[in-house]
Structure formats: C-alpha cells, structure tokens
C-alpha positions as CSV (number, residue, x, y, z in Angstrom):
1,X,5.0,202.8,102.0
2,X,7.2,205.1,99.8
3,X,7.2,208.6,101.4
4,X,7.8,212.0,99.3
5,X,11.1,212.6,101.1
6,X,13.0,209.8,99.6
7,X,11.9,210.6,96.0
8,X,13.3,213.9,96.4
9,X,16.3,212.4,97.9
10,X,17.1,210.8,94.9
11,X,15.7,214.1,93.2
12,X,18.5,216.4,94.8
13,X,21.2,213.9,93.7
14,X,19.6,214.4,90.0
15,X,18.8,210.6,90.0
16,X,15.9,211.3,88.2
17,X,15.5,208.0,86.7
18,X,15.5,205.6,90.1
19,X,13.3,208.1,91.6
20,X,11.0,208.0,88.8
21,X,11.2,203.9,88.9
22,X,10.6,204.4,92.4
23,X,7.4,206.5,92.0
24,X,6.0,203.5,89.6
25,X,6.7,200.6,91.6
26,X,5.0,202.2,94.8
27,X,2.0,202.5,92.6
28,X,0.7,204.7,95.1
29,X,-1.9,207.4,94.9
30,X,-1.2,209.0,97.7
31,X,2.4,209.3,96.9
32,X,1.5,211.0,93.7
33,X,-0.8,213.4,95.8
34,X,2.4,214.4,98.2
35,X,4.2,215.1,94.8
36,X,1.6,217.1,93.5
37,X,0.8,219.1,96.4
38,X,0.8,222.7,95.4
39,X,0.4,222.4,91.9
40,X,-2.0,224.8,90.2
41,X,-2.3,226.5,86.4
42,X,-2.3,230.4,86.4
43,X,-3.2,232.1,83.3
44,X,-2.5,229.2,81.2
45,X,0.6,228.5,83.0
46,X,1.7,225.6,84.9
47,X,2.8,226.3,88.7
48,X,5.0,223.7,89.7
49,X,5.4,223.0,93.5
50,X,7.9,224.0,95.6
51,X,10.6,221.5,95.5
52,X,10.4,221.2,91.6
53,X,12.5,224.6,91.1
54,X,13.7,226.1,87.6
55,X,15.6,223.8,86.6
56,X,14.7,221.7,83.5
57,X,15.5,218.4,84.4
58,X,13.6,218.8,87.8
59,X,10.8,220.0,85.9
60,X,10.9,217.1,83.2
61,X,10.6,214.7,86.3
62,X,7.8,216.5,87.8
63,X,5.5,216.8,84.3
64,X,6.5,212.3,84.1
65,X,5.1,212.0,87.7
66,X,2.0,214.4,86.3
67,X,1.9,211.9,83.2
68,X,1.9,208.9,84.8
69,X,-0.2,210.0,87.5
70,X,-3.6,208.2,88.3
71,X,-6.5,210.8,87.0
72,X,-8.4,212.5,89.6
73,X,-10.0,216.0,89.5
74,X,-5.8,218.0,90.1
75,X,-4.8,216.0,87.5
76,X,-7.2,216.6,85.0
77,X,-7.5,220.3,85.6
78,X,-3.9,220.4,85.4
79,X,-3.8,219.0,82.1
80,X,-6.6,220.2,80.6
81,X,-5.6,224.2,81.5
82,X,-2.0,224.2,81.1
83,X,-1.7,226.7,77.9
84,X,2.1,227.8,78.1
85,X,5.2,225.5,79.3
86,X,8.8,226.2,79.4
87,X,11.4,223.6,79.5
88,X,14.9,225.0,79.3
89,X,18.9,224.0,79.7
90,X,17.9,220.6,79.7
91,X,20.0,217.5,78.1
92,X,17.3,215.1,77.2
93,X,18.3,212.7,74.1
94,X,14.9,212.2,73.0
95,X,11.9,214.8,72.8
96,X,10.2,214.8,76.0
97,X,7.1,213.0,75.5
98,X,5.8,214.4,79.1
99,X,4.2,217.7,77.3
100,X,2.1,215.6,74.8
101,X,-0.4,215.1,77.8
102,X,-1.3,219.1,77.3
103,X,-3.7,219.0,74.9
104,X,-4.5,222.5,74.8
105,X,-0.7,223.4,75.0
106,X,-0.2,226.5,72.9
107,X,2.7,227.7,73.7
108,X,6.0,225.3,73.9
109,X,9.4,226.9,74.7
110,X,12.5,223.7,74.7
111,X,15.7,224.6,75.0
112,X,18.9,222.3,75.7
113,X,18.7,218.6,74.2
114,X,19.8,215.8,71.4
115,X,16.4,215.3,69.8
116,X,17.5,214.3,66.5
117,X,14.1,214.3,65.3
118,X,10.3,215.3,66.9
119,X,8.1,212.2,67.4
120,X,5.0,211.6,65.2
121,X,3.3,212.5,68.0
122,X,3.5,216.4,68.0
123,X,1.2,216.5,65.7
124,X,-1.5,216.0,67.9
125,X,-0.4,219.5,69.2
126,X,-3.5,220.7,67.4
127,X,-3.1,223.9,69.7
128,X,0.3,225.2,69.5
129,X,0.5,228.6,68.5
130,X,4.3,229.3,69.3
131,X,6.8,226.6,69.5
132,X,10.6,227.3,70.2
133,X,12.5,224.7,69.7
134,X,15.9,226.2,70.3
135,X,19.5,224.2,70.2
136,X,17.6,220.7,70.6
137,X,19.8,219.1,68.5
138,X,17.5,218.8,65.3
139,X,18.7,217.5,61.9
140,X,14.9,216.4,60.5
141,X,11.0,217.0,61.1
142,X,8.5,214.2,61.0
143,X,5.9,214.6,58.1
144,X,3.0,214.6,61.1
145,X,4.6,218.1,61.7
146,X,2.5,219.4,59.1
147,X,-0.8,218.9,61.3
148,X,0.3,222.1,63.4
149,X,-1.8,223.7,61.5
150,X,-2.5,226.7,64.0
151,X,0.8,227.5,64.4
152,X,2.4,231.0,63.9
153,X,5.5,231.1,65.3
154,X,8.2,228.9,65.0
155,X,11.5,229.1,66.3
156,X,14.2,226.3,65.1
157,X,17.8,228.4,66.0
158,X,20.9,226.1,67.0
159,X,19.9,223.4,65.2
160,X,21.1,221.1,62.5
161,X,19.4,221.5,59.4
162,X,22.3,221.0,56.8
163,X,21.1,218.0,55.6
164,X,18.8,218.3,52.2
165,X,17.0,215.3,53.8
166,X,16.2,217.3,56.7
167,X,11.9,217.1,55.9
168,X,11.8,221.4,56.1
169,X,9.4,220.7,53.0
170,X,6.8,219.9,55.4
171,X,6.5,223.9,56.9
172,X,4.7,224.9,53.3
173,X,1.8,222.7,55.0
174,X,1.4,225.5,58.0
175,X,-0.7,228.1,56.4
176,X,-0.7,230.4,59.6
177,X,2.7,230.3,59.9
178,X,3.7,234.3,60.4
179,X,6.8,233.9,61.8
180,X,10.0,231.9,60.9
181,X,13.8,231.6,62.3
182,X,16.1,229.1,61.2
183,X,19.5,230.7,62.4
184,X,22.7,228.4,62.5
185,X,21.7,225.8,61.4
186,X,24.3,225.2,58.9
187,X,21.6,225.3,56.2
188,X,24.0,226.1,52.8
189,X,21.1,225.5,50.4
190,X,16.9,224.2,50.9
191,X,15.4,221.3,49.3
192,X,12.8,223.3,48.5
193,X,11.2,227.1,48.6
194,X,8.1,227.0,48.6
195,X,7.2,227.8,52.3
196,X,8.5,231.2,51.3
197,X,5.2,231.2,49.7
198,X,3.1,231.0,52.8
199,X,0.0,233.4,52.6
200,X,0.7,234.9,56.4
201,X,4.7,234.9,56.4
202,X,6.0,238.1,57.5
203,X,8.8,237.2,59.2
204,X,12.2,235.6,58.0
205,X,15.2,234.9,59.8
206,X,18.2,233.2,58.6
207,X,21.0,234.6,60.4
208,X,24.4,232.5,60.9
209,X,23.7,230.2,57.5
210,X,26.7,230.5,54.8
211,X,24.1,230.2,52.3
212,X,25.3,229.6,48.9
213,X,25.1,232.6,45.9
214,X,22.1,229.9,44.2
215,X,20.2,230.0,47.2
216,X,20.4,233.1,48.2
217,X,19.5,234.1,44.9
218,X,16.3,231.9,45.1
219,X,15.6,233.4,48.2
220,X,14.9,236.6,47.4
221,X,13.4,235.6,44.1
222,X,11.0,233.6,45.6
223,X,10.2,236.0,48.7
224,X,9.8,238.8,46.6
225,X,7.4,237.5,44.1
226,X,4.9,236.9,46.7
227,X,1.9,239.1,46.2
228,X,1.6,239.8,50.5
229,X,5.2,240.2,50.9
230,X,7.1,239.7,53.6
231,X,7.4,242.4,56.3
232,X,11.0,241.1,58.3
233,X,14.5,239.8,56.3
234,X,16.9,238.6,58.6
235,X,20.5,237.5,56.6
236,X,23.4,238.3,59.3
237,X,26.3,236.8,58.9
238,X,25.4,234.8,56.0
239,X,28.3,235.1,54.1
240,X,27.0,237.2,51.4
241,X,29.1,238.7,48.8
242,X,26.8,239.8,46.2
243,X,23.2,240.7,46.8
244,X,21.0,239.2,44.0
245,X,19.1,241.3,41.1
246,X,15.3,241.1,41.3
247,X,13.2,243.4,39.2
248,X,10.7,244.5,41.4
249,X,8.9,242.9,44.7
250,X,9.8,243.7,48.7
251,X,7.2,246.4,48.5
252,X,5.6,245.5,51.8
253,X,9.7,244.9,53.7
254,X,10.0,247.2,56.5
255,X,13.1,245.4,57.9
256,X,16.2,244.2,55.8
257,X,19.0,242.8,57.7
258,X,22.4,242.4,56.3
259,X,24.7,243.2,59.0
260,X,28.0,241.3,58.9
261,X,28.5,240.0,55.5
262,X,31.2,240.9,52.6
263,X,29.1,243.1,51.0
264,X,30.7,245.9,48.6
265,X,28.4,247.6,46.9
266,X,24.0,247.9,47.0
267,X,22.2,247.4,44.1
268,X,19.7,250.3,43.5
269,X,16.1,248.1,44.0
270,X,16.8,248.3,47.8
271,X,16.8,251.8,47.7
272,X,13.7,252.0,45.8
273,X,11.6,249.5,48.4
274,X,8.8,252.1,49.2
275,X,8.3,250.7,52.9
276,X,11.7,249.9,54.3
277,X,12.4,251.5,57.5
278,X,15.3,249.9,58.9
279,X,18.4,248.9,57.2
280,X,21.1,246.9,59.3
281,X,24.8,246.8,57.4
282,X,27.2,247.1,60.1
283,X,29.7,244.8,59.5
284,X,30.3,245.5,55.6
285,X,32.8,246.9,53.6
286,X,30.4,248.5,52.0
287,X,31.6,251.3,49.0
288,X,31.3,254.9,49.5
C-alpha cells in the first residue's frame, strides 16, 4: 500500500510527474482520500490542503490528483462549487487541462507557461466570466474560443500575438466582452477590426505594441465610429508619432492613455471629447 508520505516525498523534490504516476498505479481510493484531506470550496474558491502550498506547480499536481480522482460526494462538491482558481508562476508547456473539470469555473487567473495555443476544449468553459491568461506563452486561439460567450473580461498581456495568423478574429464572437488587454504582445498590425465593434466593449488596452501608423489609424477609426463608444484607451508605449485625424466619435472616452510615445503635437478633436477625464502623456515631447 502506497501511503501519502511518499507522494509528497516525491512532491517536495518537485518530482511531480513520478509522484503523479505513483498516485495512478496505487489505484487507491483511500490514497486519494489522504490527498484530499482538508480540501473544501469557500465562496467559490478552492481551499487546497495543507501541504499543497502557493506554489503553482504544487497546485497543478493537487487539481491532476482531484481530476483523476474516483468520484465520491468531496469530489463532486469540489468540482461542482469551485467558481474562482488561480494558477500562477508556473512553467507548464501545455494548457493545463486539470481546470476543465470545473464546470462552473468563472473566474480563471494563469500565469507562467509555453501554451502555444488553448485546447479546443476551453470552450466548454460555458461559465467563465474573467479569464487572465497572462505571459502563457500564446501565439494563436482555437476557433472553439468563441463559445465563451459569457465572458467579460479578458486579459492576454505577455503574450505573442505578432503573427496575422494568430485566430484574434475569433474575440468579435464574445458579445459580453467589456473588457480587453492585449499589452506586449508584439502585435504591429490585426488581421482584422471588427471586435472593436463589440456592443459592451468599454475597455481597450494595447500598451507595449509598436503598432504601425495604418493600424493605429484604423484603430481609432473603427473605435470611434461605434455608436456605444468605448469608455478606456490604453496606447503606452506604442510608438506613436502622429495621432490619427477622425472627424468626430470618442464621445463616451473618459480615459485616453498615451503616455510614453513620440508624440509632438495634439490634434484639436481630443480636446473637444465632451467626457474625457483623464489624459496620461508623460513621456512625450509634446509642443508647448
């Protein structure tokens, strides 16, 4: 019989994978149960036991033993309630298909990883309201990302997005997507625009991207033709130069953010915009 004490052996020594191999060939439900011990959901939020700790790849190998774990009435609970999960400063490869098994997930916080892409299979994330997916070493997104259709924050900074093959087409499907940042990713121009047209956008954020003068320009065309309007611009450190000409739009932009570019001069519609409050251009050699 397999006790706890020499999985978390091979636990401490971050072995994770012969102490996971171990856990399957036992094949033993009581073993689970020892792992398991302590578990609860609080709030929506996962309590791991005591030996699991902070660290990401600890808590990776705790939600596979959960996964693979035979279903009794813990496991199901734990499953079924777990509403908000953070996994972060981990170095997985691939997406960690452990947090599929909360189906009533809606909160998802990654951070730390070589993803690539997302598997097919976060689509069945039917719940997520707010996923981060922070410096997970992205370049595409699967077309079943498009069935997140509850979504309404979205955060993909510290990826890699540069690529015009990189599927970002698919976020025009997520009509209560409110919130957007894309920040270095080293996005120069989009393959397409048109999830700046999304009905409950309020929030852009762009910062770190040398976008190109045609994109930028099509940017704010496309942004401020919207009837809504967004309420949040984010462009730091964008290398911008010349701030594009648009006739009229922005009039529901509270925030613009500008702050470390090469800009020289304003043009006049941004001092028109009837609702801007703040105005971020440290950073400019802005005319006086």
């Amino acid at each position: 019989m397999i006790k706890k004490s020499k999985v978390l052996k091979l636990v401490n020594e971050r072995k994770f994978e012969f102490a996971f191999d171990l856990v399957l060939g036992a094949n033993d439900p009581g073993l689970y149960a020892d792992l398991l011990n302590g578990a609860e959901v609080n709030s929506g939020v996962l309590i791991t036991p005591e030996w699991v700790g902070w660290e990401g790849d600890r808590n990776s190998f705790f939600l596979k033993i959960l996964s693979d774990a035979p279903e009794n009435e813990l496991v199901a609970s734990l499953r079924s309630h777990t509403e908000l999960l953070e996994l972060r400063f981990f170095k997985n490869e691939k997406f960690p298909m452990e947090v599929l098994q909360f189906k009533n997930l809606q909160y998802l916080h990654l951070r730390g990883g070589k993803f690539g892409t997302l598997p097919p299979e976060i689509g069945a994330l039917h719940n997520i309201r707010d996923l981060n997916l922070e410096c997970v070493g992205l370049h595409s997104l699967p077309g079943e990302f498009e069935n997140l259709k509850r979504l309404r924050r979205l955060d993909l900074n510290g990826n890699d997005f540069s690529s015009l093959s990189s599927n970002l087409q698919v976020l025009c499907k997520l009509d209560s997507l409110e919130i957007l940042m894309l920040s270095y990713n080293n996005i120069a121009e989009f393959e397409t625009y048109d999830w700046l047209k999304l009905k409950k956008l309020s929030s852009v954020t762009i910062n770190g991207n040398m976008l190109c003068h045609e994109t930028l320009t099509k940017v704010f065309d496309v942004a401020s033709t919207r009837t809504n309007g967004l309420i949040e611009l984010f462009l730091d450190g964008c290398g911008i130069h010349d701030i594009p000409s648009i006739s009229s739009g922005f009039d529901n932009l509270i925030k613009l953010d500008l702050a470390n570019n090469a800009i020289t001069e304003l043009p006049g519609w941004i001092e028109k915009l009837p609702n801007l409050k703040w105005l971020n251009l440290e950073g400019n050699p802005i005319n006086t």
